[in-house]
SETORMAR-953675 format. One record per atom (N, C-alpha, C): residue in one letter; chain; z, y, x. Coordinates in steps of 0.2 Angstrom, whole numbers, plus 5000, padded with zeros to 4 digits. Atoms other than C-alpha are relative to their C-alpha. Layout:
a|A|Z|Y|X
...
***
This chain:
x|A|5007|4997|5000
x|A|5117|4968|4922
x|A|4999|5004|5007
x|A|5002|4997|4992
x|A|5121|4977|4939
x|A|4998|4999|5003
x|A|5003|5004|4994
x|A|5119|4965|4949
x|A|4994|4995|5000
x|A|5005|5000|5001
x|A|5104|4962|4942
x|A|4994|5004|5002
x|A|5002|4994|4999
x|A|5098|4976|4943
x|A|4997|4999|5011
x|A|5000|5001|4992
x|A|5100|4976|4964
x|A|4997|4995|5002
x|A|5006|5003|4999
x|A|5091|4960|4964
x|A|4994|5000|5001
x|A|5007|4997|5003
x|A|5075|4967|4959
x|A|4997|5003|5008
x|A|5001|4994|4992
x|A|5077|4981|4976
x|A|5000|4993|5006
x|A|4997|5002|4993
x|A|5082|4969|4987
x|A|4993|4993|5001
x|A|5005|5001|5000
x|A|5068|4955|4982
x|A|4994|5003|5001
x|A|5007|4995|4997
x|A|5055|4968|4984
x|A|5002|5002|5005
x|A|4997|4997|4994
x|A|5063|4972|5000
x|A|4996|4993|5005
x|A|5003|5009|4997
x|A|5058|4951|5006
x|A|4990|5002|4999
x|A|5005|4999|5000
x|A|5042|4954|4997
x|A|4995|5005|5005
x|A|5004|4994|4995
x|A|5035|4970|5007
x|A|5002|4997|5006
x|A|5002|5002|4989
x|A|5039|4963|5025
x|A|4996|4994|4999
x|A|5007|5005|4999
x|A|5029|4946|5020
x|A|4993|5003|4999
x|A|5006|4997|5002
x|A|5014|4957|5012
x|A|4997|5003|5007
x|A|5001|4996|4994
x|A|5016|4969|5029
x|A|4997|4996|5006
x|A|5000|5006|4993
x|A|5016|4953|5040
x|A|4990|4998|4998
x|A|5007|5005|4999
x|A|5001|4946|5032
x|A|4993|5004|4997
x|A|5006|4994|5000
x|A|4989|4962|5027
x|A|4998|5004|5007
x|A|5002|4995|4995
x|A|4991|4973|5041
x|A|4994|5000|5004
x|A|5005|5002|4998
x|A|4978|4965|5052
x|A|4993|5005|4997
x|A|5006|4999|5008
x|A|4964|4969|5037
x|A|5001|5009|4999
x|A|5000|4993|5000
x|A|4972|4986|5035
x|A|4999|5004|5004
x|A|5003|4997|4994
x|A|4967|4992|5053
x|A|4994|5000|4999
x|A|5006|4997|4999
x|A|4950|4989|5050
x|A|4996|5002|4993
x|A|5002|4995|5008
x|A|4951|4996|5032
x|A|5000|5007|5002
x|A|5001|4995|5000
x|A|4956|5011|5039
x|A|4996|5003|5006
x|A|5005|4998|4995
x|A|4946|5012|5055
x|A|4993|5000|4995
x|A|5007|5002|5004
x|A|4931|5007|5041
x|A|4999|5009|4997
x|A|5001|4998|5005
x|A|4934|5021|5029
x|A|5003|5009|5004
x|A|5000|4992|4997
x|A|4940|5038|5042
x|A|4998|4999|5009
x|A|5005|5001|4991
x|A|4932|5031|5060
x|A|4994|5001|5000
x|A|5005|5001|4999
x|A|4916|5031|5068
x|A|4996|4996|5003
x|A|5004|5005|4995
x|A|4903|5020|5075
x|A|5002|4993|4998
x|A|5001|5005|5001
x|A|4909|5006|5067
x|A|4997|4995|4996
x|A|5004|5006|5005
x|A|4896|4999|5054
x|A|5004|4998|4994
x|A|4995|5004|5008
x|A|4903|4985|5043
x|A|5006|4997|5002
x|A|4995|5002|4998
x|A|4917|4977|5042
x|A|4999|4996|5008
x|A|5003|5005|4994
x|A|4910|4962|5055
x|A|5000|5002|5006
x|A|5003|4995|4993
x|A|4905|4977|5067
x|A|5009|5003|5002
x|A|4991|4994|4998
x|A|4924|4985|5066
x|A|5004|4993|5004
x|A|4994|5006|4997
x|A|4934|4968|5068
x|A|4997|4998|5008
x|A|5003|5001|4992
x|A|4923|4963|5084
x|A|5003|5007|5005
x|A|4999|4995|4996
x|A|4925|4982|5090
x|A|5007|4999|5003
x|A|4991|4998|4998
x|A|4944|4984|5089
x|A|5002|4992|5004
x|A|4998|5007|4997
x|A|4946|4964|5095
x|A|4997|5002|5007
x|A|5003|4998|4992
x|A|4934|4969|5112
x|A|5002|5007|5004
x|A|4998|4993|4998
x|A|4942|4986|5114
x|A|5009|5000|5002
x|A|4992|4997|4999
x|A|4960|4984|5111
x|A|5004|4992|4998
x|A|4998|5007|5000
x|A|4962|4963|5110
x|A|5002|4999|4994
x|A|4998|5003|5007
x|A|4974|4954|5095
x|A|5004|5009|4999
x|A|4993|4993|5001
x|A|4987|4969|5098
x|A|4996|5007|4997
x|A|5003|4993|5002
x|A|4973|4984|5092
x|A|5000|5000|4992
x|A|5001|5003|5007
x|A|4974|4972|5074
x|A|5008|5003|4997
x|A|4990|4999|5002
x|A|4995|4977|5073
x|A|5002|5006|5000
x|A|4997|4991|5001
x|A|4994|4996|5077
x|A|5003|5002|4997
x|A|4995|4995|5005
x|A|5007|5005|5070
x|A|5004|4997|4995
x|A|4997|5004|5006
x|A|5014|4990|5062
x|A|5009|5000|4999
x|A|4994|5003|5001
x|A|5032|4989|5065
x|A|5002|5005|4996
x|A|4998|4998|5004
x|A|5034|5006|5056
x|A|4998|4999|4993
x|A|5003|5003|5005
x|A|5025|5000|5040
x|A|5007|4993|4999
x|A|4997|5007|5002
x|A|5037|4983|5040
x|A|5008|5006|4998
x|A|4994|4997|5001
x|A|5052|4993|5042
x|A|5000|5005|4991
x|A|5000|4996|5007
x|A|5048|5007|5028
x|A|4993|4996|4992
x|A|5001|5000|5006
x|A|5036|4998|5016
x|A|5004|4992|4999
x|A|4991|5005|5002
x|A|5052|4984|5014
x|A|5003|5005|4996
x|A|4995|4998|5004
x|A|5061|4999|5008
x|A|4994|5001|4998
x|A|5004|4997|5004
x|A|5045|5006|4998
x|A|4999|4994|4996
x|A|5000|5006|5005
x|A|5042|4988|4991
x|A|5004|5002|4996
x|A|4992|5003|5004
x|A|5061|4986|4986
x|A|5000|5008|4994
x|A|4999|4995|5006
x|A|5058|5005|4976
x|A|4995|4997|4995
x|A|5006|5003|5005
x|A|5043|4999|4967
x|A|5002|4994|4997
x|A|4999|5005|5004
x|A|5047|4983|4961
x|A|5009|5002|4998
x|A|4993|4998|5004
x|A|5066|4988|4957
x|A|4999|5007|4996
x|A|5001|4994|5006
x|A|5060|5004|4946
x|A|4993|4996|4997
x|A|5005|5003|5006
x|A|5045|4992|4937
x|A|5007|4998|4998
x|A|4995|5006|5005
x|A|5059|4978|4933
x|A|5004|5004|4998
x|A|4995|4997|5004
x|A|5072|4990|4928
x|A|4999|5006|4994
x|A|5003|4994|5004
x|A|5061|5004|4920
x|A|4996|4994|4994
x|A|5001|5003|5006
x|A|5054|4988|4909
x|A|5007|4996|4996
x|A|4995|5003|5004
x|A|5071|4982|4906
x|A|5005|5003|4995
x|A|4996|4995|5004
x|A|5077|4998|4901
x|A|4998|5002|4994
x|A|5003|5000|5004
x|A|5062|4999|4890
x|A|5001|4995|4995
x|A|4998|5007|5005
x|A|5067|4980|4882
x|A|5007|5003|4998
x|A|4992|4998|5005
x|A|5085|4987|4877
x|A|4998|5004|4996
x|A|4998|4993|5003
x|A|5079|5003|4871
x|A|4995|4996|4991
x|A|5006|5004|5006
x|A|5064|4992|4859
x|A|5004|4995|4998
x|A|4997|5005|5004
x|A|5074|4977|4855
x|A|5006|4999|5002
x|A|4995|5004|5000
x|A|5090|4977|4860
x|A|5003|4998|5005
x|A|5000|5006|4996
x|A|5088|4966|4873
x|A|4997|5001|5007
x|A|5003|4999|4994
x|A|5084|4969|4891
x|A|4998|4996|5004
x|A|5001|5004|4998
x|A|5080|4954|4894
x|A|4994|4996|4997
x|A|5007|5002|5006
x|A|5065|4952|4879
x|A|4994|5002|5005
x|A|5006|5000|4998
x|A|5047|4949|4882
x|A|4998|5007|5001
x|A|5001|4993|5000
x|A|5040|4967|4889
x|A|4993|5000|4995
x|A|5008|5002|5005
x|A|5024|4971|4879
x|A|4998|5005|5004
x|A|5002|4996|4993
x|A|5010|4977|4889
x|A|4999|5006|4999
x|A|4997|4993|5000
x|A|5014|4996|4883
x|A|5006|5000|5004
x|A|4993|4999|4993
x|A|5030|4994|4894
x|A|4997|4997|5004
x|A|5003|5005|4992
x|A|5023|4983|4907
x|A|4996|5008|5003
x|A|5005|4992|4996
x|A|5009|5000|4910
x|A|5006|5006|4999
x|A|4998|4996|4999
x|A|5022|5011|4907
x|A|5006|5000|5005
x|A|4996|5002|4993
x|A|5033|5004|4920
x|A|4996|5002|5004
x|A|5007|5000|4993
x|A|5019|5003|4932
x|A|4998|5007|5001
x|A|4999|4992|5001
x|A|5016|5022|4929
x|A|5005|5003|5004
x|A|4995|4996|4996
x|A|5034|5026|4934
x|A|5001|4996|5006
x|A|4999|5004|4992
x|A|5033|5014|4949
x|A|4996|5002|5005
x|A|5003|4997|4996
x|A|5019|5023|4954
x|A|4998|5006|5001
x|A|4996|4991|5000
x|A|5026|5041|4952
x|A|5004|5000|5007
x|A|4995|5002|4997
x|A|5040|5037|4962
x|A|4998|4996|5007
x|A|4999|5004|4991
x|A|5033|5026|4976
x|A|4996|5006|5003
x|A|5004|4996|4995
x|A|5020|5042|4982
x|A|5007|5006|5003
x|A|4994|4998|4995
x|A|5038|5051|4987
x|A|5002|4996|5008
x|A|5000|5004|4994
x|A|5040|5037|4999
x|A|4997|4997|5005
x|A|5006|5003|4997
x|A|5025|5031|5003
x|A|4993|5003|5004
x|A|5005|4994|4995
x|A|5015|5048|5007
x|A|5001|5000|5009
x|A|5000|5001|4993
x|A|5024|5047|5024
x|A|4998|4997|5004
x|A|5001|5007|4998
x|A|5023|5031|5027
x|A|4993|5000|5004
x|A|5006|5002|5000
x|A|5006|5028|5025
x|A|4997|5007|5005
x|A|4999|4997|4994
x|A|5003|5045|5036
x|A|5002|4997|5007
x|A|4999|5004|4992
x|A|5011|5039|5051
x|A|4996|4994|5001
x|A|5003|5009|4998
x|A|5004|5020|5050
x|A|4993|5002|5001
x|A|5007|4998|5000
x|A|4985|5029|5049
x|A|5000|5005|5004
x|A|5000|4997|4994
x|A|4989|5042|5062
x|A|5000|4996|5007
x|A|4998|5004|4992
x|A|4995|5028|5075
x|A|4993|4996|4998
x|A|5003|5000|5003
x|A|4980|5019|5066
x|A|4993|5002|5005
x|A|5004|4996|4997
x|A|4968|5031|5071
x|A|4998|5004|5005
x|A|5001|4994|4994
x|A|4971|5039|5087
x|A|4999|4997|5007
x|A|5002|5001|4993
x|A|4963|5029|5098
x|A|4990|4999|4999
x|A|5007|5002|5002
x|A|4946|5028|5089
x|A|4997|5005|5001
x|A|5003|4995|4996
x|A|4931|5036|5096
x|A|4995|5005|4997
x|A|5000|4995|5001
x|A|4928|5053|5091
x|A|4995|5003|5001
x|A|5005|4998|4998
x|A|4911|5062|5090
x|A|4999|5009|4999
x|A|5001|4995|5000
x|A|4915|5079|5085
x|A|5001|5006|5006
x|A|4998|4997|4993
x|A|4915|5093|5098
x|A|5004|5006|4998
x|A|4994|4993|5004
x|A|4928|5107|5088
x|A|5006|4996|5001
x|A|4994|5005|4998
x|A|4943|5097|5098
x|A|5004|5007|5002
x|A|4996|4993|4997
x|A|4950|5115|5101
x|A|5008|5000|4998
x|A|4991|4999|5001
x|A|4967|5115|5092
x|A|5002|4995|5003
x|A|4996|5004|4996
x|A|4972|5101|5101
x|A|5000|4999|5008
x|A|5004|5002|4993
x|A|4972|5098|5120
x|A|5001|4993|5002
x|A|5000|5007|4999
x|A|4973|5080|5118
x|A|4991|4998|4999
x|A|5007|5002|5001
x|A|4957|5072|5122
x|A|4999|4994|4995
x|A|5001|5003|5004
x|A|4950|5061|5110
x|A|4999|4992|5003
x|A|5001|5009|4996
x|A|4951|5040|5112
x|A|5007|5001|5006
x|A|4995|5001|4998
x|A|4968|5045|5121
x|A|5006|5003|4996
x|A|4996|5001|5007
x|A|4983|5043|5112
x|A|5005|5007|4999
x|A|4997|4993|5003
x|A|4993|5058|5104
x|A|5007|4998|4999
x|A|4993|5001|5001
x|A|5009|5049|5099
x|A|5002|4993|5003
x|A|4997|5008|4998
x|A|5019|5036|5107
x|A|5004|4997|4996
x|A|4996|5004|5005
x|A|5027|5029|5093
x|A|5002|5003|4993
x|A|4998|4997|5005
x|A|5031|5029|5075
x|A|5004|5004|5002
x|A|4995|4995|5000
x|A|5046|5041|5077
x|A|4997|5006|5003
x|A|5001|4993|4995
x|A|5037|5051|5090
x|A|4995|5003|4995
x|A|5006|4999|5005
x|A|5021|5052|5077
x|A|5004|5006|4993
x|A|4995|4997|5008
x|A|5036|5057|5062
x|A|5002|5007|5001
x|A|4997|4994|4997
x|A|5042|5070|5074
x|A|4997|5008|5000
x|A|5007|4993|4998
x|A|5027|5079|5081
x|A|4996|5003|4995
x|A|5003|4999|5006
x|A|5020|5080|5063
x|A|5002|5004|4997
x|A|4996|4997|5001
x|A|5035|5088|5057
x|A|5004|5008|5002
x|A|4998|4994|4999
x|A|5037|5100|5069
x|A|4992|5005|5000
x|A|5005|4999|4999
x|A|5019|5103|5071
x|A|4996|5003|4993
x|A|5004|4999|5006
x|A|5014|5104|5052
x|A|5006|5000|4994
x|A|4993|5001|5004
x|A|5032|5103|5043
x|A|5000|4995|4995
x|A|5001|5006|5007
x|A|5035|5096|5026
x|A|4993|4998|4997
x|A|5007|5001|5002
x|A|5017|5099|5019
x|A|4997|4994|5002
x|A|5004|5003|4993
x|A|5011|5092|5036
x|A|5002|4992|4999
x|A|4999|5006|5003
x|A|5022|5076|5029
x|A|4998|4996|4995
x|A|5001|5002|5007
x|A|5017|5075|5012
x|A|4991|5001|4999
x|A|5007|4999|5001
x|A|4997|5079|5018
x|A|4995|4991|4997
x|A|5005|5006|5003
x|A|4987|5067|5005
x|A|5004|4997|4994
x|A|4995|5005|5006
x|A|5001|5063|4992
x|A|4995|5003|4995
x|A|5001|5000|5007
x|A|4989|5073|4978
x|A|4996|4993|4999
x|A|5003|5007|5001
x|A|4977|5058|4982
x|A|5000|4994|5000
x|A|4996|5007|5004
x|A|4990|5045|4982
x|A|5002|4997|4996
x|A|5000|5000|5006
x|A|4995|5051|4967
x|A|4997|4997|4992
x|A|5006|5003|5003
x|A|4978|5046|4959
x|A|4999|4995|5002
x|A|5004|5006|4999
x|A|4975|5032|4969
x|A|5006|4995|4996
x|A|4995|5006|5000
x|A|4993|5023|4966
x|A|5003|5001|4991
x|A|4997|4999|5007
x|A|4997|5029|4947
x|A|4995|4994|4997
x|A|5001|5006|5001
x|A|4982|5019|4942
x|A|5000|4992|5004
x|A|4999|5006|4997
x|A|4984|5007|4953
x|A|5004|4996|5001
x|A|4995|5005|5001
x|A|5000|5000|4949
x|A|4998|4996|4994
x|A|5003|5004|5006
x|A|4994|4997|4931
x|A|4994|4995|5003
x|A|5005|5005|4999
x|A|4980|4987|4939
x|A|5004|4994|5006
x|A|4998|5003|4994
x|A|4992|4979|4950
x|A|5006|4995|4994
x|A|4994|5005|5007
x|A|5008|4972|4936
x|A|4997|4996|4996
x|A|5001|5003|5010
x|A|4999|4970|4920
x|A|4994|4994|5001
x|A|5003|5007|4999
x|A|4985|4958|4927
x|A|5005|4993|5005
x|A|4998|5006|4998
x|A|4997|4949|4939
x|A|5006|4996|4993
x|A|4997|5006|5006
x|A|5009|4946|4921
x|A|4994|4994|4996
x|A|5004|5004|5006
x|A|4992|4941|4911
x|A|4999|4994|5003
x|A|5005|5005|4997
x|A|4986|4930|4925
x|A|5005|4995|5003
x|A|4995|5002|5000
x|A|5002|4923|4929
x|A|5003|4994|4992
x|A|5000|5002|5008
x|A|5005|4918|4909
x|A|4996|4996|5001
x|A|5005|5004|5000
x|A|4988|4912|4909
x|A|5000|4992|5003
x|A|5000|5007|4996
x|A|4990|4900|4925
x|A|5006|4997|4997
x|A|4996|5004|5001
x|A|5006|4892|4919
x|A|5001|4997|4995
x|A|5004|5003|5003
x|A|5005|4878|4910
x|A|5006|4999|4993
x|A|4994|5000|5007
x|A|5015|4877|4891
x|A|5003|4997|5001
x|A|4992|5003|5000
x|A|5032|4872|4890
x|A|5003|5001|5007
x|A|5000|4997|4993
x|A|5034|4880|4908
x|A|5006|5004|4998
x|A|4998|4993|5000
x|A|5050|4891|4909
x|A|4998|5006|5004
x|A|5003|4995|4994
x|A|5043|4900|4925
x|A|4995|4997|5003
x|A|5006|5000|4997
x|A|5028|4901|4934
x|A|5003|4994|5007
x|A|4997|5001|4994
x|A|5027|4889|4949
x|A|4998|5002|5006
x|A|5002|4996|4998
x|A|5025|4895|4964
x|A|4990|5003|5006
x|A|5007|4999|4999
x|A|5006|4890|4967
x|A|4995|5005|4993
x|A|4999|4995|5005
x|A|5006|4901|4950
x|A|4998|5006|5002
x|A|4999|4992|4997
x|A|5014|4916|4958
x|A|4994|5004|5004
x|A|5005|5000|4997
x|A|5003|4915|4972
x|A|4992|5003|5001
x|A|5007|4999|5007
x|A|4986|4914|4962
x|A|5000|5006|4996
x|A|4997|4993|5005
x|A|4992|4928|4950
x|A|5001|5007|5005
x|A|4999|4992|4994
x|A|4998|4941|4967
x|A|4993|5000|5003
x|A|5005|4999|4996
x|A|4982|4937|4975
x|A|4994|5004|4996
x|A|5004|4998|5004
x|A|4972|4939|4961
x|A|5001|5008|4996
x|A|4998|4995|5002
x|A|4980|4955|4955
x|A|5001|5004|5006
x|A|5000|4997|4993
x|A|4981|4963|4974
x|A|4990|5001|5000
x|A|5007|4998|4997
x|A|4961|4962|4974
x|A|4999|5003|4995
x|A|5004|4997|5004
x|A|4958|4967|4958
x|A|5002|5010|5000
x|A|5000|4993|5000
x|A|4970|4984|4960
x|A|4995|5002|5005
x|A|5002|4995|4996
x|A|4963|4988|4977
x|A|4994|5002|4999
x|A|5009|4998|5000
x|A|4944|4987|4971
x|A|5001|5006|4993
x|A|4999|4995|5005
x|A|4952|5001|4957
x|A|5001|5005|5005
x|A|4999|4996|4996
x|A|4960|5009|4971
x|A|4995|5004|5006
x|A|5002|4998|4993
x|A|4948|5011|4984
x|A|4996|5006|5000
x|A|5001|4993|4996
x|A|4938|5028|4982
x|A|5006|5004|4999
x|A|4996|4995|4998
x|A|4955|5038|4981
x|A|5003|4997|5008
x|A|4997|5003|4993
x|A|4960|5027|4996
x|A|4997|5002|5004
x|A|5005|4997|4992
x|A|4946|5033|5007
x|A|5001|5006|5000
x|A|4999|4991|5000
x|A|4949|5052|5001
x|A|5006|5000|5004
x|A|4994|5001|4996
x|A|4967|5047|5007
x|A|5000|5000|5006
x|A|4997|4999|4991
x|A|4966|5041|5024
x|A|4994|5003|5004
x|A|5003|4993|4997
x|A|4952|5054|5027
x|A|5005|5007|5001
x|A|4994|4993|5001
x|A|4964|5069|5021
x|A|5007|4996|5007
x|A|4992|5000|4995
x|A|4981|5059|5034
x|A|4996|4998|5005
x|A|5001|5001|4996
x|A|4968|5055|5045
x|A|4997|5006|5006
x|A|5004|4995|4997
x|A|4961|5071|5048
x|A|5007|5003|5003
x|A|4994|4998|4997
x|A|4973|5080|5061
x|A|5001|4998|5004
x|A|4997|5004|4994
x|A|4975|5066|5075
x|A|4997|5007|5006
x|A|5002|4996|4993
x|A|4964|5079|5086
x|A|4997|5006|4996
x|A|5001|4992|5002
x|A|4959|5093|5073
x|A|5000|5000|4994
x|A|5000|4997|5006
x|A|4959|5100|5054
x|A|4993|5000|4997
x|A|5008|4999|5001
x|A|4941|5096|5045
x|A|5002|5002|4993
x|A|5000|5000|5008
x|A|4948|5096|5026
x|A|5005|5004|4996
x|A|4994|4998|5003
x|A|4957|5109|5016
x|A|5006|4996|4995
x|A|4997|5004|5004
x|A|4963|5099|5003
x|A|4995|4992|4996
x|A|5002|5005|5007
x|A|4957|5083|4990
x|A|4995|5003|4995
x|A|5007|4999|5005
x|A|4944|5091|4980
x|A|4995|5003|5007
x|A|5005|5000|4994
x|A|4937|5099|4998
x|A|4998|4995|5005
x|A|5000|5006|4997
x|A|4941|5081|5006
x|A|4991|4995|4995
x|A|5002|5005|5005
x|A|4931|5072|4989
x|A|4990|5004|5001
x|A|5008|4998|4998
x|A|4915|5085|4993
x|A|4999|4999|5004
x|A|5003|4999|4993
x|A|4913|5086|5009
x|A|4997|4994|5002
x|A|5001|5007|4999
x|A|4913|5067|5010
x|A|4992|4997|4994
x|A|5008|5003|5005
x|A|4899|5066|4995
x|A|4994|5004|5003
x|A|5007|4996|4995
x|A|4888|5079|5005
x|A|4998|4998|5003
x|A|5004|5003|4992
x|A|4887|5071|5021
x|A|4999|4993|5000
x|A|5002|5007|5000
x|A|4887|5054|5016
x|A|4999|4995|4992
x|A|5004|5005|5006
x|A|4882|5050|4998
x|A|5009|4997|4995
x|A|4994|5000|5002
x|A|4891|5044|4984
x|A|5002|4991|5003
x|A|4996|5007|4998
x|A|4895|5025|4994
x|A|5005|5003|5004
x|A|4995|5000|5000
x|A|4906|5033|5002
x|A|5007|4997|4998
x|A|4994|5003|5003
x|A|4919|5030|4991
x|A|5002|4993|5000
x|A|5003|5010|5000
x|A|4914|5011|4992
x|A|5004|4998|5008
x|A|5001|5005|4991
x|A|4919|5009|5011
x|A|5008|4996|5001
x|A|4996|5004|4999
x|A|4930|4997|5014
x|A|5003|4998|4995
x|A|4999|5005|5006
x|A|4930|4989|4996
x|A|5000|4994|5002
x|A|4998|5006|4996
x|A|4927|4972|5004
x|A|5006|4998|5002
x|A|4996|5001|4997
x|A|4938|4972|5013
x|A|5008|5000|5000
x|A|4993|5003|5004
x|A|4952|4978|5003
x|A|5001|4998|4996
x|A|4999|5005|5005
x|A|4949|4967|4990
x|A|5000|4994|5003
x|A|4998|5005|4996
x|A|4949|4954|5004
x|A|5007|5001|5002
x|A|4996|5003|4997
x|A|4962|4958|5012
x|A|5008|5003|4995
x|A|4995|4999|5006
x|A|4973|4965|4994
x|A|5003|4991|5000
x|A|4996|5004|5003
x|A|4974|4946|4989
x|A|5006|4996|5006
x|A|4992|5002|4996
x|A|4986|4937|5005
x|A|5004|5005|4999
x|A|4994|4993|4999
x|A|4995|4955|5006
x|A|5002|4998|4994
x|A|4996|5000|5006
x|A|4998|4955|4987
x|A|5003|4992|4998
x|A|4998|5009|5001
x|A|5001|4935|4986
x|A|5006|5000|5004
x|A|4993|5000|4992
x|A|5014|4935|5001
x|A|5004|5006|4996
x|A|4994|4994|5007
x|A|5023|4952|4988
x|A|5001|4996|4998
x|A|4996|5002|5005
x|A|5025|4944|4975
x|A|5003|4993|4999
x|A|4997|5005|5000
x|A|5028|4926|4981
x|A|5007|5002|5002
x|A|4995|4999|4999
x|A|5042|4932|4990
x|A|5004|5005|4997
x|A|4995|4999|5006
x|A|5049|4942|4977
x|A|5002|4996|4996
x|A|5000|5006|5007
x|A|5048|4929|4964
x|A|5006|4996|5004
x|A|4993|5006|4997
x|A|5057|4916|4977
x|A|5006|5001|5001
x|A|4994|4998|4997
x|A|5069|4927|4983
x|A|5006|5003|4993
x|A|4999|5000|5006
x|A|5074|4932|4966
x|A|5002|4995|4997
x|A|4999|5008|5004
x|A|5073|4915|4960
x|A|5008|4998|5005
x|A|4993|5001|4997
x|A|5088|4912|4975
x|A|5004|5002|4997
x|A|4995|4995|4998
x|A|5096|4925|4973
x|A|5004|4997|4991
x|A|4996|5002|5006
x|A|5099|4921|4954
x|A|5003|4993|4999
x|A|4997|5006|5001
x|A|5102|4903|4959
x|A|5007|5001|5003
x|A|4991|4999|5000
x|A|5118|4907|4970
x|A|5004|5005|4997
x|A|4994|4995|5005
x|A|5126|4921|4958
x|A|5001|4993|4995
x|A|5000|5005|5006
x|A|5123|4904|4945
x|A|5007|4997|5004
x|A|4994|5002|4996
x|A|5133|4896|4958
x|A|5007|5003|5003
x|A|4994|4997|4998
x|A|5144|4907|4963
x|A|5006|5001|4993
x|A|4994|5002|5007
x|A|5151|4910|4945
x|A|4996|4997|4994
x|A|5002|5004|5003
x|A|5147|4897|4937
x|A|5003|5001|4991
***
C-alpha cells in the first residue's frame, strides 16, 4: 500500500506541469482582468498584453508556477487519494472500496486545507511577477520608489526574497484567509463532479474511464469549480496584488468592501469567463496526466513483480 500511496504524489506531480503548461497563458489575463487597469474585457486584455509585451507577456512568471504547483498538484491529489483511501479502510475495510460522495467532499476539504499552506506563496509570487508591469493610475506611489509599469522584481526568487524581507512571513502568506474560502469549496466542486462526470461518460462494463473520458470529466470539472471560485479569486489576487508599488487593502473583509463600493457587485464576476475558459484545458491536461501516469506507473510495478 506504500508504494501506492507515492503514486498518487508523483502522478499529480505530471499532472500540475501539464495543467501549468496549458493554462498559464488564460491565467495572465485572468489576473491582469480581475487586479489591473485599463483593460476592458477579456478580448481588450489579450490584444493589450500581446501588443505590449508580445507571446512572452502570456508566460510571466511561469516557470515558478511549473516548478511549485508540480509540487502543489502532487500534495493535492496525493492527500485527496489517500485521505479517501484512508476513509474506505476505516468504512469498509477496504481501501481500495468504492468512496461514497461523503468521502469523496470530505477528502476535497482536506486537500483543500492543506494545499492554501503551499499554494498561498505560490500564487503570490506568480501575480506579483504577473502584475508588475501593468499600467497603474493611482498617484500614492510613496512607499515605494519604483515607478510604476517598471519592474520591481527580477525573478521568481528575487520576488520570494524581497517579499520576505520586506513584509516577512505575513507578507508570504498575504491572501491565504481568501484562499482558504476560495479553495475549500473549490475542491469539492473540483473531485466530486469530475468522479460523477467521469462515471457518467464511461460506458458499462468499462473497468476505467478512457482517456477521451478523463479528459471531458477534467475539463468539465475545472470549469465548473473555477465559476464556484471565482469571487474569492478576485478578492485574492487583489489582496497579493496589492503591494507591487503600494498597500491599498487591510485585509479580506476590507479588500471584499472596498472592492463592492467602487465597483458594484460585478465585481466579483471579473474574469468568470475566462476562468471557466481557461479552467477546462488546465483542469483536462491535470487530470489526464495524472490518470495516465498512474495508469503507468501501476502498469510497470504490475511488471516489475508480477
Amino acid at each position: 500500500m506504500g508504494s501506492l500511496q507515492l503514486q498518487d504524489f508523483v502522478a499529480g506531480l505530471v499532472g500540475g506541469i501539464a495543467s501549468v503548461v496549458a493554462g498559464h497563458p488564460l491565467d495572465t489575463v485572468k489576473t491582469r482582468l480581475q487586479a489591473g487597469q485599463g483593460y476592458g474585457n477579456t478580448l481588450k486584455c489579450v490584444l493589450t498584453v500581446y501588443r505590449n509585451e508580445s507571446l512572452t507577456g502570456f508566460f510571466k512568471g511561469m516557470s515558478f508556477p511549473l516548478a511549485s504547483i508540480g509540487i502543489y498538484s502532487s500534495v493535492v491529489f496525493g492527500v485527496f487519494s489517500n485521505t479517501q483511501r484512508f476513509l474506505s479502510q476505516l468504512r469498509h475495510g477496504d481501501p481500495a472500496a468504492a468512496p461514497s460522495l461523503g468521502d469523496m467532499t470530505l477528502a476535497s476539504l482536506v486537500a483543500g486545507v492543506i494545499s492554501v499552506g503551499i499554494g498561498t506563496p505560490v500564487e503570490l509570487v506568480k501575480i506579483r511577477l504577473q502584475m508588475q508591469t501593468q499600467p497603474y493610475t493611482k498617484a500614492n506611489i510613496k512607499q515605494n520608489s519604483t515607478a510604476p509599469g517598471s519592474s520591481v522584481y527580477r525573478g521568481s526568487i528575487h520576488c520570494f526574497r524581497t517579499i520576505l524581507q520586506k513584509e516577512g512571513i505575513p507578507g508570504i502568506y498575504r491572501g491565504n484567509v481568501a484562499m482558504l474560502l476560495r479553495d475549500v469549496p473549490g475542491y469539492c466542486a473540483y473531485f466530486v463532479p469530475y468522479a460523477m462526470f467521469c462515471d457518467w461518460i464511461t460506458p458499462h462494463g468499462s473497468i476505467a474511464p478512457n482517456p477521451f473520458a478523463i479528459w471531458m470529466a477534467g475539463g468539465v470539472a475545472g470549469a465548473v469549480s473555477w465559476a464556484v471560485c471565482t469571487p474569492m479569486d478576485v478578492v485574492k489576487s487583489r489582496l497579493q496584488a496589492d503591494g507591487v508599488y503600494s498597500k491599498q487593502y487591510k485585509g479580506t473583509i476590507d479588500c471584499i468592501l472596498q472592492s463592492y463600493q467602487n465597483e458594484g457587485l460585478k465585481v466579483f464576476f471579473r474574469g468568470l469567463l475566462v476562468n471557466t475558459i481557461r479552467g477546462f484545458p488546465s483542469s483536462a491536461a491535470m487530470f489526464l496526466g495524472y490518470e495516465l501516469s498512474l495508469k503507468a506507473m501501476k502498469g510497470w510495478q504490475s511488471e516489475t513483480n508480477p
